[in-house]
C-alpha positions in Angstrom: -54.8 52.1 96.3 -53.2 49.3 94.5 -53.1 48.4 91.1 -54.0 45.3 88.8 -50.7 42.8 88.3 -48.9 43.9 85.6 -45.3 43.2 83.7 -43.5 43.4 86.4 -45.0 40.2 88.4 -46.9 39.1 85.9 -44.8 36.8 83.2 -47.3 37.8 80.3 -49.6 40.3 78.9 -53.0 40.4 78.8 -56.0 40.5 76.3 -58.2 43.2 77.2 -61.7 44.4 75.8 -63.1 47.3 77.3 -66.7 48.2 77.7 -68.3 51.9 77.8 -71.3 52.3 79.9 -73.8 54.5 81.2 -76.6 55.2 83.2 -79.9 56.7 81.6 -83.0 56.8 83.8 -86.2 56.0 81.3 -89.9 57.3 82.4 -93.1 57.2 81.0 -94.9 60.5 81.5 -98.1 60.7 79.4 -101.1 58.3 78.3 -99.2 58.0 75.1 -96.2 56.0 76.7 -93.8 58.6 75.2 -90.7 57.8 77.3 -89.0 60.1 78.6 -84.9 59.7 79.4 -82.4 61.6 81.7 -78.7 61.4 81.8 -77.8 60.4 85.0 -73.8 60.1 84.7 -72.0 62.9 83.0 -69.0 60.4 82.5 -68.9 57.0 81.5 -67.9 54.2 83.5 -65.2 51.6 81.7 -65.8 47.9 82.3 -63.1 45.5 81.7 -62.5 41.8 80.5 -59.1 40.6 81.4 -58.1 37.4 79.2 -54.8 35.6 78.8 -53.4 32.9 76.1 -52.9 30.7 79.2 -51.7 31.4 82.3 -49.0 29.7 84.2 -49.8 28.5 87.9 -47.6 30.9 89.2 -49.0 33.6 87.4 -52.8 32.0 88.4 -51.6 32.4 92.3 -50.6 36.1 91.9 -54.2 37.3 90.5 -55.7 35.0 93.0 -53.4 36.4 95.9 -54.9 40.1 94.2 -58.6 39.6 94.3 -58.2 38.1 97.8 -56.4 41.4 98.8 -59.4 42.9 96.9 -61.7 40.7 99.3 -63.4 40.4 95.8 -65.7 43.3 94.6 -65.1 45.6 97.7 -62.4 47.7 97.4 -61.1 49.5 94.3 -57.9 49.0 92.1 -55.8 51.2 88.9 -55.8 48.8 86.0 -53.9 50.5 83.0 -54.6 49.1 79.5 -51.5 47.3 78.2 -49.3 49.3 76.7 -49.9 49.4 72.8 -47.4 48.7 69.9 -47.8 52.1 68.0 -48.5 55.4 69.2 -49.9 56.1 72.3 -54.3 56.7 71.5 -55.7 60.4 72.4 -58.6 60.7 74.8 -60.8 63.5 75.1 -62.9 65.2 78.1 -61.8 62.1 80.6 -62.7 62.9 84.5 -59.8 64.1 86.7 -62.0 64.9 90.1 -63.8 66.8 91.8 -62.5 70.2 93.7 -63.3 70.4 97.5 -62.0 74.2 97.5 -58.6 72.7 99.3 -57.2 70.1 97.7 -54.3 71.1 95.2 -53.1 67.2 93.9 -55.3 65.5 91.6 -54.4 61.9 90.2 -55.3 61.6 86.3 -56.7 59.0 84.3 -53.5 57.8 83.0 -49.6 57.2 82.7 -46.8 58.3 80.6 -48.8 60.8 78.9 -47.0 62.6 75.8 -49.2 65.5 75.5 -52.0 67.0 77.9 -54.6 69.7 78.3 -56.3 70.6 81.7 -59.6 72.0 82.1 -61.5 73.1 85.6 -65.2 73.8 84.7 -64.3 73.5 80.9 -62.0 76.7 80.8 -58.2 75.3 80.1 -55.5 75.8 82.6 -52.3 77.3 81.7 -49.2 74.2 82.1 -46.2 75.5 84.4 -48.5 78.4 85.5 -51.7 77.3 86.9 -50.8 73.7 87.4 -48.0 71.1 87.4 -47.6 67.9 85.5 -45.9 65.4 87.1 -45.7 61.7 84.7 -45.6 59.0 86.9 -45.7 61.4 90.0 -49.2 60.0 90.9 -50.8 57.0 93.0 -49.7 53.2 91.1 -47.1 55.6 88.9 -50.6 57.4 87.3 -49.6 61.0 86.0 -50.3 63.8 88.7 -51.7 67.0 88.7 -50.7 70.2 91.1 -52.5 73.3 90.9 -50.7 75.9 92.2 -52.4 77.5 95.1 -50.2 80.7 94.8 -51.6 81.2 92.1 -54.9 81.2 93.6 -55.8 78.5 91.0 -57.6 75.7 93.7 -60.2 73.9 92.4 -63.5 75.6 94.1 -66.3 73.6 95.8 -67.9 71.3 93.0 -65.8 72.3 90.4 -65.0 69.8 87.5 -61.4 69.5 86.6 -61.4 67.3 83.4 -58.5 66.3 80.6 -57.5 65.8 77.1 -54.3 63.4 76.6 -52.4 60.8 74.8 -50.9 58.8 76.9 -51.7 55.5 78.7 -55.8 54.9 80.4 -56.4 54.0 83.6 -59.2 52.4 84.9 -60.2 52.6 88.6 -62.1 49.7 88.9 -63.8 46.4 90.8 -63.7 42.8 90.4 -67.1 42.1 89.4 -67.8 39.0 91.5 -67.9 38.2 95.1 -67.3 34.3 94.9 -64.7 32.0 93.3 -62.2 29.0 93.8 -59.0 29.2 92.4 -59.5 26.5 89.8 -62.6 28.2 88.0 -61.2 31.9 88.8 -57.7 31.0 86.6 -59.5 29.1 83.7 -62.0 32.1 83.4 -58.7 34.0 83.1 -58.0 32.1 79.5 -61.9 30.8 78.3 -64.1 34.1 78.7 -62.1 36.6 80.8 -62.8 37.7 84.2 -64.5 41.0 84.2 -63.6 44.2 86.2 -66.4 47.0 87.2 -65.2 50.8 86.4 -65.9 53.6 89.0 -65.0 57.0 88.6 -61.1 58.3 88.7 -59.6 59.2 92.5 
């Protein structure tokens, strides 16, 4: 994996408005056109708009050198919201994975979180026991999770491991668009943004 440019080769920080979505699948099932609506994703998906004040060539050349890595929308990147100037914000039910009935590390949804709480099908886990929480252990310096399969405590086959946290998001995510040139690509960066697709947490 790789993750979206940041402080340390980037000379500034971003703007960044985030967008929730989901997926509801709407059907007309009687002569009276009452509709009729299913949930189809049990977890939102987090678009992003990435905007800057300006941004200096250099700068410009780095993104652009990114989203060619990228080869534009196909292959995922972490992008974690900027670090904010007060207390880190809490976030509540946020998907870790999916359990296979073998695999012990799970990557979460964020960095540097200050406090945590582990769930596998909703039931909490027990910190130091079950699992173990490792801040900036994970892919891109994400926080990672270990269960401890000593314990007998491995995700089963199609179990949900979800978390609460404060700490830092991140956002697995896509460019959006397939086709740029640098000139329009680094002005969208500072006029309306360039817009990043979320997918589900890995």
């Amino acid at each position: 994996m790789a993750k979206f440019p940041e402080y340390s080769s980037i000379s500034i920080t971003p703007r960044v408005v985030v967008k929730i979505r989901w997926k509801t699948l709407k059907t007309q099932f009687n002569d009276e056109s009452v509709e009729k609506r299913r949930q189809k994703w049990l977890y939102p998906r987090r678009d992003v708009i990435v905007r800057y004040n300006h941004i200096p060539k250099s700068d410009g050349e780095t993104l652009w050198e990114f989203y060619n890595a990228r080869k534009g929308s196909y292959s995922s990147f972490n992008f974690f919201l900027p670090e904010p100037e007060m207390s880190y914000p809490t976030y509540t039910g946020e998907y870790v994975g999916e359990g296979d009935g073998s695999t012990t590390d799970f990557n979460m949804p964020c960095k540097s979180a200050v406090t945590h709480t582990i769930y596998i099908d909703g039931v909490a886990q027990n910190d130091g026991s079950d699992y173990n929480y490792t801040v900036g252990g994970g892919t891109d310096g994400a926080d990672k999770i270990d269960f401890d399969d000593s314990a007998m405590v491995t995700p089963s086959d199609g179990s949900i491991i979800t978390a609460d946290f404060q700490g830092i998001l991140k956002i697995r995510c896509t460019f959006a668009e397939d086709i740029f040139e640098f000139e329009t690509f680094r002005d969208l960066f500072v006029s309306t943004g360039v817009e990043l697709r979320g997918v589900l947490n890995e």
